[in-house]
DSSP file (Angstrom, degrees, kcal/mol; ACC not computed):
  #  RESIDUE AA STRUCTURE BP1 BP2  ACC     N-H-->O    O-->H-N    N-H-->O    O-->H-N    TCO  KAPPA ALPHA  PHI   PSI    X-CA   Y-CA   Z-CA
    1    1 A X              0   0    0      0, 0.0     4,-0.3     0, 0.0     5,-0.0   0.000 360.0 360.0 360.0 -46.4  -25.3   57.3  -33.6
    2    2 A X        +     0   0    0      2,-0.2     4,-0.5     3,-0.2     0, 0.0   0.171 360.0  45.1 -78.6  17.2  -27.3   54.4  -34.6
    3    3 A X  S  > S+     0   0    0      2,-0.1     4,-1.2     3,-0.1     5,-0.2   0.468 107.7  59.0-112.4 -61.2  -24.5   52.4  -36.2
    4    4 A X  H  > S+     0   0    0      2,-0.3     4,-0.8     1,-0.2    -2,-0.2   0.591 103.4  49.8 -28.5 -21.3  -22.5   53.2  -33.4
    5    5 A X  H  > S+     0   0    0     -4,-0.3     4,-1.3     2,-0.2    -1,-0.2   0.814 115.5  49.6-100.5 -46.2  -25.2   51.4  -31.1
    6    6 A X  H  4 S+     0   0    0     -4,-0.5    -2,-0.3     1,-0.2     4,-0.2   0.368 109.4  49.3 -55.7   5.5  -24.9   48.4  -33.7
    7    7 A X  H  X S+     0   0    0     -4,-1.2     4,-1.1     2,-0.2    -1,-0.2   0.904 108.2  48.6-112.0 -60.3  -21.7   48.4  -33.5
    8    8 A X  H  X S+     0   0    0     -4,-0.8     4,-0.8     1,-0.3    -2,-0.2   0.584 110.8  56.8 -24.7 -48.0  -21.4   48.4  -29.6
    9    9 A X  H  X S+     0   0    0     -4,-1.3     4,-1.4     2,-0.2    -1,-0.3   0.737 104.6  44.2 -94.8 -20.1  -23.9   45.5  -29.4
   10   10 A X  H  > S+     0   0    0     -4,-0.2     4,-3.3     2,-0.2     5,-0.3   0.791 110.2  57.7 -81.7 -15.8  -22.2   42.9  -31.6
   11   11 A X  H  X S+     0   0    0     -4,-1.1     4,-1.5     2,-0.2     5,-0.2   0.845 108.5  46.7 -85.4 -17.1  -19.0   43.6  -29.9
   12   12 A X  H  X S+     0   0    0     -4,-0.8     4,-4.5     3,-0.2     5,-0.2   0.985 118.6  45.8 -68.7 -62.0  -20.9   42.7  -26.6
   13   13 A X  H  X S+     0   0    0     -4,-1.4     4,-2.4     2,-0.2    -2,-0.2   0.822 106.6  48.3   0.8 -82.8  -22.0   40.0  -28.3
   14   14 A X  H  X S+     0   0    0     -4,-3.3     4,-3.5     2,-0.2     5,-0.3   0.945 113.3  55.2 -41.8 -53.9  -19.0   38.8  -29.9
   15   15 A X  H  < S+     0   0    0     -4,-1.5     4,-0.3    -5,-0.3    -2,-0.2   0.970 111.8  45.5 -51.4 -54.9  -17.3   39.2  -26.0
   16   16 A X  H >X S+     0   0    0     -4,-4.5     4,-4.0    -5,-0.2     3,-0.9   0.887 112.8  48.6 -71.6 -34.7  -20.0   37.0  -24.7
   17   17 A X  H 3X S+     0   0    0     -4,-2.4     4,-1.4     1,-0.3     3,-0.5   0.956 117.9  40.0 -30.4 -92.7  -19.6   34.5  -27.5
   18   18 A X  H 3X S+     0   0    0     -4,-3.5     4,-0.8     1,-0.3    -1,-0.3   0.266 111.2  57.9 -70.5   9.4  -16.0   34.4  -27.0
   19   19 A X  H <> S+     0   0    0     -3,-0.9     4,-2.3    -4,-0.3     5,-0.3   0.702 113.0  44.9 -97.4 -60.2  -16.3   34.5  -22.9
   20   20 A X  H  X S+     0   0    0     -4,-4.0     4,-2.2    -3,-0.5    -2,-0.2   0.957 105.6  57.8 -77.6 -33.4  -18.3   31.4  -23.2
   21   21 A X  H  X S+     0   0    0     -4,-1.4     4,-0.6     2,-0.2     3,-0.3   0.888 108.3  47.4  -7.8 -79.6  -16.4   29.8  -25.4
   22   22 A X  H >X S+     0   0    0     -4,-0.8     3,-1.6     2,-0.2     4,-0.5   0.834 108.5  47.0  13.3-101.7  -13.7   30.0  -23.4
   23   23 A X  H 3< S+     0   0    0     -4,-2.3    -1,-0.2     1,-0.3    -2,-0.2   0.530 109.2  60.3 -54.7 -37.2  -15.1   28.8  -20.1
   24   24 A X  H 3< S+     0   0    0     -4,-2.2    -1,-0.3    -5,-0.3    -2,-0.2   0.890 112.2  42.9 -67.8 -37.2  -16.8   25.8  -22.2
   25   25 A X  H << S+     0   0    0     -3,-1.6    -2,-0.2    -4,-0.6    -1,-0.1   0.883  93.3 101.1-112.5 -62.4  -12.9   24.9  -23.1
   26   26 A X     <  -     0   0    0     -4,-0.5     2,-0.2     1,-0.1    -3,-0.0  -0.053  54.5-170.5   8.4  78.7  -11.8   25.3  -20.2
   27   27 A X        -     0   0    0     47,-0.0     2,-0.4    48,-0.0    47,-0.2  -0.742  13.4-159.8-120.8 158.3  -11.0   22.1  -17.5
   28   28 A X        -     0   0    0     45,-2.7    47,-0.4    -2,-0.2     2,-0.2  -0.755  43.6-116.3 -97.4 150.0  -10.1   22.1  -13.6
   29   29 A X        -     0   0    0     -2,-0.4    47,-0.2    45,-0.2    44,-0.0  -0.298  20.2-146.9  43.9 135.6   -8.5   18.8  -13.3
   30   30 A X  E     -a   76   0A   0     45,-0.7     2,-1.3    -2,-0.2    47,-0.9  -0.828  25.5-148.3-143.9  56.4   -9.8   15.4  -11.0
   31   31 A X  E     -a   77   0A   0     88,-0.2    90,-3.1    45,-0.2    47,-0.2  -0.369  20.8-174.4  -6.7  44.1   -7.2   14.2  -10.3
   32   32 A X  E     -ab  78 121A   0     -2,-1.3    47,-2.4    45,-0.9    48,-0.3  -0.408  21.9-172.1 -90.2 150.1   -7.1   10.1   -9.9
   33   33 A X  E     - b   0 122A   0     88,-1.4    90,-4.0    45,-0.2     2,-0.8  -0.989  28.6-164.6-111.0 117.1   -4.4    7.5   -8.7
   34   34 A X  E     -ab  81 123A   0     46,-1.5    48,-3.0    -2,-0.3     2,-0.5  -0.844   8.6-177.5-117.6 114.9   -6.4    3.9   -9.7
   35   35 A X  E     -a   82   0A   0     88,-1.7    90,-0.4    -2,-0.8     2,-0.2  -0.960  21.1-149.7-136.7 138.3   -5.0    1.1   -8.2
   36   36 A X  E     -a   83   0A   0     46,-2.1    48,-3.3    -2,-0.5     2,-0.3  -0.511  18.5-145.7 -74.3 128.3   -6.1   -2.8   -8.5
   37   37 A X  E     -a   84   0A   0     88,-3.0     8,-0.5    46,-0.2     2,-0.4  -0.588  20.4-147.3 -79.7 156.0   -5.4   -4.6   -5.4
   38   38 A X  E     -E   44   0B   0     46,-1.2    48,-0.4    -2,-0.3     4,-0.3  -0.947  13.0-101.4-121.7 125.0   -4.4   -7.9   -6.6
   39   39 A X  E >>  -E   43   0B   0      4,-1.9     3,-2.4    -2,-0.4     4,-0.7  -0.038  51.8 -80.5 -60.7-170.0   -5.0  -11.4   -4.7
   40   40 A X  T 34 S+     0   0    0      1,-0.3    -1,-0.2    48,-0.2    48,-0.1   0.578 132.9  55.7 -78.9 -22.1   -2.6  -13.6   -2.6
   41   41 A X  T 34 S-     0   0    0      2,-0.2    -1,-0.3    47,-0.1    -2,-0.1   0.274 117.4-104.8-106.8   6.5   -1.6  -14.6   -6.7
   42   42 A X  T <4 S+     0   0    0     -3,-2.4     2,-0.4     1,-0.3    -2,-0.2   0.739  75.7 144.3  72.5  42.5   -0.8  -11.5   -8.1
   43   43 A X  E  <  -E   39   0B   0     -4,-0.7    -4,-1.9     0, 0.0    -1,-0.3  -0.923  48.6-125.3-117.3 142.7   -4.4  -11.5  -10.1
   44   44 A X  E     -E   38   0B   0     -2,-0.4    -6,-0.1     1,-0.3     7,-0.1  -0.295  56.8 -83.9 -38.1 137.2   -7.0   -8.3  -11.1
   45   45 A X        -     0   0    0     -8,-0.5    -1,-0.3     5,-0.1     3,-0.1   0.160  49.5-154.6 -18.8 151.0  -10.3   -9.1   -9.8
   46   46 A X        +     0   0    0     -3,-0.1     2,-0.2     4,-0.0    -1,-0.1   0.595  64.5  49.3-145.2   7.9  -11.8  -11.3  -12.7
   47   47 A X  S    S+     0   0    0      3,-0.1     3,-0.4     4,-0.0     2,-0.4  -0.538  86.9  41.3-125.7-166.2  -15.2  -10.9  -12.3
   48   48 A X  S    S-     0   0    0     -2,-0.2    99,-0.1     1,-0.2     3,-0.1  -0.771  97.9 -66.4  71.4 -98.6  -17.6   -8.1  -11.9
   49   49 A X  S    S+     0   0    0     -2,-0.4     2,-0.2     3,-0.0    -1,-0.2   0.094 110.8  57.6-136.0   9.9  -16.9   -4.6  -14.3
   50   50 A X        +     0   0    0     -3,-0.4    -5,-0.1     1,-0.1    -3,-0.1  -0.562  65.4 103.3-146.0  87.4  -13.9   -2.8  -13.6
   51   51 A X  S    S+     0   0    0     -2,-0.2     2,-0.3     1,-0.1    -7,-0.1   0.299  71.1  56.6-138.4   1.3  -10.9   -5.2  -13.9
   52   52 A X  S  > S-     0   0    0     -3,-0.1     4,-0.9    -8,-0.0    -1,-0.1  -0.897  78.0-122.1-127.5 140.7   -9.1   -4.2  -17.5
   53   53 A X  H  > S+     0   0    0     -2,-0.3     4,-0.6     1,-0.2    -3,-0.0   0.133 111.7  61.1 -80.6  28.3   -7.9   -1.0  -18.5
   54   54 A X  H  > S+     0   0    0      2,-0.1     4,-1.2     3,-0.1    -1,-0.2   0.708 108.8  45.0-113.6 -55.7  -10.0   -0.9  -21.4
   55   55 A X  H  > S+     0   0    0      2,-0.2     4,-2.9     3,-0.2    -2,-0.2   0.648 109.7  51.4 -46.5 -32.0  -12.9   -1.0  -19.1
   56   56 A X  H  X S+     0   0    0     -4,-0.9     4,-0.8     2,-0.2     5,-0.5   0.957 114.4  48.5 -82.3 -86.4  -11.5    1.7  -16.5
   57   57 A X  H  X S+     0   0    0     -4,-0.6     4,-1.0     2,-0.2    -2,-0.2   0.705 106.1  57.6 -27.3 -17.6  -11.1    3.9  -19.9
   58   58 A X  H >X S+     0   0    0     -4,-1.2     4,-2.0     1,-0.2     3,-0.5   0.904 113.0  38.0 -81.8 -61.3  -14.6    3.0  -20.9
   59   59 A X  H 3< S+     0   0    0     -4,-2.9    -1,-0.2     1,-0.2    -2,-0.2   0.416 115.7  50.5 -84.2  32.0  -16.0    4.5  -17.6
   60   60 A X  H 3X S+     0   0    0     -4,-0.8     4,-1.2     3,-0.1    -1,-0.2   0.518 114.0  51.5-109.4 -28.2  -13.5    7.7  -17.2
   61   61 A X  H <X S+     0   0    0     -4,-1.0     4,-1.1    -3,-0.5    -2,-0.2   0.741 108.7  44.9 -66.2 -23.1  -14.5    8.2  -20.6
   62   62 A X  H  X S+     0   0    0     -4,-2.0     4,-2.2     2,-0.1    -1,-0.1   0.659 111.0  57.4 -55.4 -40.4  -18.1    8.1  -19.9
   63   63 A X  H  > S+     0   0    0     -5,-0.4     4,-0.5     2,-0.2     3,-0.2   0.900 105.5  46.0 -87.2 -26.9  -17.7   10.2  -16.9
   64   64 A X  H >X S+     0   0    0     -4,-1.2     3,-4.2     1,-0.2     4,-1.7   0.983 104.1  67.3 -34.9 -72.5  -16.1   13.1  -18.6
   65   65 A X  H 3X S+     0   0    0     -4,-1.1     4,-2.1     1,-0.3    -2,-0.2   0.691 107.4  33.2 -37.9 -45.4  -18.6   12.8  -20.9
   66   66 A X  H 3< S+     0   0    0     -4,-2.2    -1,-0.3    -3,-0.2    -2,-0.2   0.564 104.4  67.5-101.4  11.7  -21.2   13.7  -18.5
   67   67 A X  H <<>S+     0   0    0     -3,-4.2     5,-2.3    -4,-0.5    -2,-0.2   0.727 106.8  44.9 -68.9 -39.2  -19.4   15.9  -16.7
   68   68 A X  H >X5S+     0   0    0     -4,-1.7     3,-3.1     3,-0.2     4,-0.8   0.989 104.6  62.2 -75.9 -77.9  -19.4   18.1  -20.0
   69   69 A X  T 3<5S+     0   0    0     -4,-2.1     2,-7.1     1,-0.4     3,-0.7   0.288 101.2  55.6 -48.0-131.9  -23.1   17.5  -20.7
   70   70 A X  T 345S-     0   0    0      1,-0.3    -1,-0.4    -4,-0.2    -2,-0.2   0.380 120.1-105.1 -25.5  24.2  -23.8   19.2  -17.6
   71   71 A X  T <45 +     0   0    0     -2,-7.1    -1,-0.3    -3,-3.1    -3,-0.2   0.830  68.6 144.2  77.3  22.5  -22.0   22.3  -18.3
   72   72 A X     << -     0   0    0     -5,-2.3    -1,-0.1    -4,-0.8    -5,-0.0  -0.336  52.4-144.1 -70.9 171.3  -18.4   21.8  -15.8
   73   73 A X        +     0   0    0    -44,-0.0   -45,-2.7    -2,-0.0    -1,-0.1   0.223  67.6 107.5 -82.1 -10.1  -15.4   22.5  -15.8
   74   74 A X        +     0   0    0    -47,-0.2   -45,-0.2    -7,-0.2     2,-0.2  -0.387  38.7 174.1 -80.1 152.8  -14.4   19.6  -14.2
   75   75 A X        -     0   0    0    -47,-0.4   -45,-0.7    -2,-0.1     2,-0.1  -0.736  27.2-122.9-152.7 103.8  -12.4   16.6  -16.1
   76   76 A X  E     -a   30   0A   0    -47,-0.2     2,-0.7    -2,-0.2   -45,-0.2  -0.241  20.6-164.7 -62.8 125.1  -10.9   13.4  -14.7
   77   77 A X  E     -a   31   0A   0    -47,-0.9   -45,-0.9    -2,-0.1     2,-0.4  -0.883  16.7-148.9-124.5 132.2   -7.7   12.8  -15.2
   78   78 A X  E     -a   32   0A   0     -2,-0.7   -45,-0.2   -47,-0.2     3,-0.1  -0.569  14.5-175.0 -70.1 123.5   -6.2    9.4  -14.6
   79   79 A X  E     -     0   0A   0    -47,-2.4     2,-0.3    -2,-0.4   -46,-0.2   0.772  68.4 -22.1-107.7 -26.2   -2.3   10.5  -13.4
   80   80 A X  E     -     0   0A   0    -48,-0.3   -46,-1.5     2,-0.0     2,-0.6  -0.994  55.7-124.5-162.6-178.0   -1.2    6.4  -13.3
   81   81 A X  E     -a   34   0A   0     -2,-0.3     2,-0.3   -48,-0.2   -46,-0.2  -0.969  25.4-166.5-137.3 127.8   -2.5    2.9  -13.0
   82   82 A X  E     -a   35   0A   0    -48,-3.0   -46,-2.1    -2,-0.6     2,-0.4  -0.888  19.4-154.5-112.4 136.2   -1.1    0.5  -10.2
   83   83 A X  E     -a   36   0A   0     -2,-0.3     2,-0.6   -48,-0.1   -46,-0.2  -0.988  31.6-141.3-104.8 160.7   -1.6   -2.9  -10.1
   84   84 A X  E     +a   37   0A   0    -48,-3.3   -46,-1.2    -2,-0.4     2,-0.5  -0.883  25.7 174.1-115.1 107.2   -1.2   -3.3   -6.1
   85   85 A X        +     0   0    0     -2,-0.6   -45,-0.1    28,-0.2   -46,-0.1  -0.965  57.3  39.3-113.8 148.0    0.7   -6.4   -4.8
   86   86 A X  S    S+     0   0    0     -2,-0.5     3,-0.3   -48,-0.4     2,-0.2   0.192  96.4  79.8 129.4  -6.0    1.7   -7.3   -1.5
   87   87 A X    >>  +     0   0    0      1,-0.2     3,-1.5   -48,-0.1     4,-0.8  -0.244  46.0 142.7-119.9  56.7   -1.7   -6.0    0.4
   88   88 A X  T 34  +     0   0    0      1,-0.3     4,-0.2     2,-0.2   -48,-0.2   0.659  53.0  82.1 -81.3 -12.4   -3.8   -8.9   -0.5
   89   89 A X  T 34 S+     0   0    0     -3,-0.3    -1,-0.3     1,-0.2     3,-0.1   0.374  93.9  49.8 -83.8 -12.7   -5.4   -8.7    2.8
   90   90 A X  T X4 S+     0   0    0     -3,-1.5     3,-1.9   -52,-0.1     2,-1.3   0.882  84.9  93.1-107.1 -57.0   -7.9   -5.6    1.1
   91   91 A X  T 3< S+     0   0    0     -4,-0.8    36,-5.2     1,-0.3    -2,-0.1   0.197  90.2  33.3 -69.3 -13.0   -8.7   -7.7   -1.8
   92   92 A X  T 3  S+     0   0    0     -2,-1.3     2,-0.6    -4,-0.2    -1,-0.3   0.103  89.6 140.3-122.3   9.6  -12.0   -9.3   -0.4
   93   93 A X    <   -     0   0    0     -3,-1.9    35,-0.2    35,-0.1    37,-0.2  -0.446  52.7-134.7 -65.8 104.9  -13.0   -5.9    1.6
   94   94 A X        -     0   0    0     -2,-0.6     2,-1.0     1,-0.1    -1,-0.1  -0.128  27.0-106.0 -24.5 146.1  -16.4   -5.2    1.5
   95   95 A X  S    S+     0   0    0     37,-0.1     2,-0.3     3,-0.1    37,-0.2  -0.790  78.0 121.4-103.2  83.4  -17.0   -1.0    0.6
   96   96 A X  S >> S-     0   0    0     -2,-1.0     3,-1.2    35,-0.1     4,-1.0  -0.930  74.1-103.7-142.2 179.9  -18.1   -0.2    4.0
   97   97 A X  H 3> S+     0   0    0     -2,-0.3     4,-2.3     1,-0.3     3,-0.4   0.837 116.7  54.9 -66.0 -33.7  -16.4    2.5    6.3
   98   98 A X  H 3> S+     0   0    0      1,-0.3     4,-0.9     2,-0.3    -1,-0.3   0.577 112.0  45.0-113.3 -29.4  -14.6    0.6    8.5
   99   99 A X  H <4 S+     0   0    0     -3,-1.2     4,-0.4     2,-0.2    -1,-0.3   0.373 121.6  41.0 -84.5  -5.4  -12.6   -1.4    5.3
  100  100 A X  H  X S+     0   0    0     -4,-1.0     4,-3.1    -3,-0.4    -2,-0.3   0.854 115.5  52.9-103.3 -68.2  -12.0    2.0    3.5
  101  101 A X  H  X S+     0   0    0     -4,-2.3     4,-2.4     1,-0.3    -3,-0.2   0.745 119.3  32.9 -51.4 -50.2  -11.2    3.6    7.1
  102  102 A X  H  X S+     0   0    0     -4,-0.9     4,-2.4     2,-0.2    -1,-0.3   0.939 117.9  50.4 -83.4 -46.8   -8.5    0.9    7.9
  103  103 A X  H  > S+     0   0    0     -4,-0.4     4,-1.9     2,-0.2    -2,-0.2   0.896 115.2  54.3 -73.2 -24.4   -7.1    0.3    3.9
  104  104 A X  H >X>S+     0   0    0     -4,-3.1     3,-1.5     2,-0.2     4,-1.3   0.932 110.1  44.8 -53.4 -84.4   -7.0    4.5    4.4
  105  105 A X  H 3X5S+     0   0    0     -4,-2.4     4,-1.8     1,-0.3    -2,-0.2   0.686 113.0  47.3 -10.9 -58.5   -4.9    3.9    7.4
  106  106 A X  H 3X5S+     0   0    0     -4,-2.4     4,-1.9     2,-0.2    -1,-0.3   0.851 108.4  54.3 -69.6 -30.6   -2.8    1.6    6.0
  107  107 A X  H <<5S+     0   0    0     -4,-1.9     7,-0.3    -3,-1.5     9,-0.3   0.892 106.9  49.3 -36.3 -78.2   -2.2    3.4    3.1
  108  108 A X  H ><5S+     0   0    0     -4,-1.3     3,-0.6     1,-0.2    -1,-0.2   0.841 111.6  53.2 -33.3 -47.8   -1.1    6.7    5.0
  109  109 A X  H 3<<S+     0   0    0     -4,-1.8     2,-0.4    -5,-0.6    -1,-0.2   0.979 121.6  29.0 -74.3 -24.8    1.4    4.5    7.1
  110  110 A X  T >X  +     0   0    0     -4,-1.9     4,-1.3    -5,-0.2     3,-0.9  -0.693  69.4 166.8-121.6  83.2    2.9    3.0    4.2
  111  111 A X  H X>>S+     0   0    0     -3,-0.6     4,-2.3    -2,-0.4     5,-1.1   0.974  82.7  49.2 -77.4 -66.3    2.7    5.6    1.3
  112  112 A X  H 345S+     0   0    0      1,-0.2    -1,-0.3     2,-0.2    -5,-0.1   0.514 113.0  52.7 -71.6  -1.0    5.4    3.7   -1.2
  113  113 A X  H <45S+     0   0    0     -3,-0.9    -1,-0.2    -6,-0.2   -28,-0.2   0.929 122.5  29.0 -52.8 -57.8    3.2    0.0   -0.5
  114  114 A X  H <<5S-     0   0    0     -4,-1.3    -2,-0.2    -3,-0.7    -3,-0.2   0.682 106.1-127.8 -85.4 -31.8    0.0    1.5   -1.4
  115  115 A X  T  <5 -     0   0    0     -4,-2.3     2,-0.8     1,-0.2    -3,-0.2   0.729  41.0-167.8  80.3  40.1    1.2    4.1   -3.9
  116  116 A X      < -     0   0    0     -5,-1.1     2,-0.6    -9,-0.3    -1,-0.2  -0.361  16.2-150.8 -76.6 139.8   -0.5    6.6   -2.2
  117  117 A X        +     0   0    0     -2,-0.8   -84,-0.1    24,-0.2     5,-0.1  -0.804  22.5 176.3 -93.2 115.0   -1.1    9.8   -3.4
  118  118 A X  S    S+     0   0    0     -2,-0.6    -1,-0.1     1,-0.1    -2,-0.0   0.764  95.6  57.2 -71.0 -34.2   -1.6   13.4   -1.3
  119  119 A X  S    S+     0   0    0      2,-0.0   -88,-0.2    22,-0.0     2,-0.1   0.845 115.7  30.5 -84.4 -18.8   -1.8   15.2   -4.7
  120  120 A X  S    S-     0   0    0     21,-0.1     2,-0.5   -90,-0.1   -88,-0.2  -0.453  85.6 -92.7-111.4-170.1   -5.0   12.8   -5.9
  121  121 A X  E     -b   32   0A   0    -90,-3.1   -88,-1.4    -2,-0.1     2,-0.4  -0.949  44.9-140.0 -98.0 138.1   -8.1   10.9   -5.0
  122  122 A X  E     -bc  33 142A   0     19,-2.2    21,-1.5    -2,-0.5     2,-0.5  -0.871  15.7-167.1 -90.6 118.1   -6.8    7.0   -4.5
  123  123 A X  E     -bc  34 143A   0    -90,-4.0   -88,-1.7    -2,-0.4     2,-0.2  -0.990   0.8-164.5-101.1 134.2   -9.3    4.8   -6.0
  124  124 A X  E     - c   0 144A   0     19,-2.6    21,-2.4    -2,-0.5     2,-0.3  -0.679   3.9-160.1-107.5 144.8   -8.5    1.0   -4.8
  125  125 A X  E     + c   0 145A   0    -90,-0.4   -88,-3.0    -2,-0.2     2,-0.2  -0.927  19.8 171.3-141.7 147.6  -10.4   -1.4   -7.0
  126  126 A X        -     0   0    0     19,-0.9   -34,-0.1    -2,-0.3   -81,-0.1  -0.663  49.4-102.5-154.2 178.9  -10.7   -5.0   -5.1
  127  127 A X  S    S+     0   0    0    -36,-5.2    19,-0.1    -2,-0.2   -35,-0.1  -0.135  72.2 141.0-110.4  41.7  -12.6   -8.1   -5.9
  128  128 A X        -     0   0    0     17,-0.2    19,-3.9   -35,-0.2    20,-0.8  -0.366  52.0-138.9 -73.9 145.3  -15.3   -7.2   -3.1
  129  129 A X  S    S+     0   0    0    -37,-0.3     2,-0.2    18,-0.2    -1,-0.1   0.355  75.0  71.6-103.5  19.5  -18.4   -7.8   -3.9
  130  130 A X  S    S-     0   0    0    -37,-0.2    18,-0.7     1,-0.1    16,-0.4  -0.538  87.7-100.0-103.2 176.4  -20.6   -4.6   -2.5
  131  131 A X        -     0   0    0     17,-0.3    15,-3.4    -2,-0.2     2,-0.4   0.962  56.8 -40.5 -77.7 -81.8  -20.1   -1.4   -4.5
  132  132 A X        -     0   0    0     13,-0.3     2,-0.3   -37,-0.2    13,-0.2  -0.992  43.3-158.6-170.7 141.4  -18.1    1.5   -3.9
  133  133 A X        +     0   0    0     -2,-0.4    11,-2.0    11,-0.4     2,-0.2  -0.788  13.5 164.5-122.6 144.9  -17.2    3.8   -0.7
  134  134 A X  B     -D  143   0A   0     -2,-0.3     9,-0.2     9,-0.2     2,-0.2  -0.492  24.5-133.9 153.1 155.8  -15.8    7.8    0.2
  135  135 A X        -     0   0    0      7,-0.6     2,-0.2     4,-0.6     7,-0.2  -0.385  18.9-130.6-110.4 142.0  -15.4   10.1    2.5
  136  136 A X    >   -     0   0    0      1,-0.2     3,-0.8    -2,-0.2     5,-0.1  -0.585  57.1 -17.0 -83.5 153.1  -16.2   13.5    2.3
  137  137 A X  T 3  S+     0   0    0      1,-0.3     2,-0.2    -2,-0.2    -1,-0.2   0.159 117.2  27.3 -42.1 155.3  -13.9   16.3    3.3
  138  138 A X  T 3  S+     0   0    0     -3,-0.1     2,-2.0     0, 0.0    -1,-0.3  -0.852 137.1  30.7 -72.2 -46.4  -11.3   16.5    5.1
  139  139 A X  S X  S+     0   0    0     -3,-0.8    -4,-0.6    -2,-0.2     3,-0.5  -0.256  73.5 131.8-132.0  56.1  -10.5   13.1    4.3
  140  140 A X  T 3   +     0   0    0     -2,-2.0    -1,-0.2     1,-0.2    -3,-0.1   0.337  41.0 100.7 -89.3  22.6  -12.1   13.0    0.9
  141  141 A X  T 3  S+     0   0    0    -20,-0.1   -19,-2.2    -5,-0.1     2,-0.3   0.254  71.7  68.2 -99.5   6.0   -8.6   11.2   -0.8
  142  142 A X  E <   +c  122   0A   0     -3,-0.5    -7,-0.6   -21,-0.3     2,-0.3  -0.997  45.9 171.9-132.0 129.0   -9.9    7.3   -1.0
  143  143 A X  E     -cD 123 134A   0    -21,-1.5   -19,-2.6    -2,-0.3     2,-0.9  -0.985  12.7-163.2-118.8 168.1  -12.3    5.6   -2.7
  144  144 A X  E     -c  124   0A   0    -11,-2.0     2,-0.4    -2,-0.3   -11,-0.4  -0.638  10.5-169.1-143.1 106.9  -12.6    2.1   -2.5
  145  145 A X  E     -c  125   0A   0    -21,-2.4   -19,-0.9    -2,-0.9   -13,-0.3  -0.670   3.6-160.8-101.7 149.2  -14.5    0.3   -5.1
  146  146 A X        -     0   0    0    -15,-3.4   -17,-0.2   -16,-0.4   -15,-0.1  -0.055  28.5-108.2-111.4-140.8  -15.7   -3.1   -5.3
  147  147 A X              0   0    0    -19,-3.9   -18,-0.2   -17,-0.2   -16,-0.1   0.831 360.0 360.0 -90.9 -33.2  -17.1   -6.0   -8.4
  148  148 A X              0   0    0    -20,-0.8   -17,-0.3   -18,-0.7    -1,-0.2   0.691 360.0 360.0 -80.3 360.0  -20.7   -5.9   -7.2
């Protein structure tokens, strides 16, 4: 009887072990589309911190990274990298609603300009010099980051 109760309790054991395991392993998906608007010259931003894809890998690798330390499941995954010409007219937008609201807009009317994405979060990266904008649901599918 009493082996039978060790026995019982290392396979609960074992189960939870291997349950959390799991669940640690585990990812839901974050979905990003990241695309650089480009100026009137076909140029990235050149100043601020997010203008290279080595840089954009430094902070999606950072952000994982604490996505894990805090115990998710969630894991951003980058699905492409645009650079964006032709829209040059965002490149100096400030990250306030009303530049997010309208580059949204435009975005929507003209999916294959903007490369917009239904199935991800858009992030537009500009040479603005305020920080970073986005909406909460429903319309949670843009952010729009700037240098500063």
């Amino acid at each position: 009887m009493k082996n039978r109760k060790i026995y019982i309790a290392l396979c609960a054991l074992f189960l939870t072990v291997f349950v959390f395991t799991m669940a640690a392993h585990a990812a839901v998906p974050i979905r990003v589309s990241i695309k650089f608007i480009l100026d009137a010259n076909g140029n990235r931003p050149t100043t601020g911190q997010l203008n290279t894809d080595a840089e954009i890998t430094a902070e999606l690798v950072s952000g994982n990274q604490i996505l894990r330390s805090n115990i998710t499941e969630y894991e951003i995954h980058v699905i492409e990298r645009v650079d964006l010409a032709g829209v040059s007219q965002f490149y100096s937008s400030s990250a306030s609603g009303a530049n997010r609201d309208a580059l949204r807009a435009a975005a929507i009317a003209a999916p294959a300009t903007y490369h917009w994405r239904n199935d991800a979060i858009n992030i537009f990266i500009n040479g603005g010099t305020g920080s970073a904008i986005s909406q909460f649901p429903p319309n949670n599918d843009i952010i729009l980051m700037n240098q500063g």
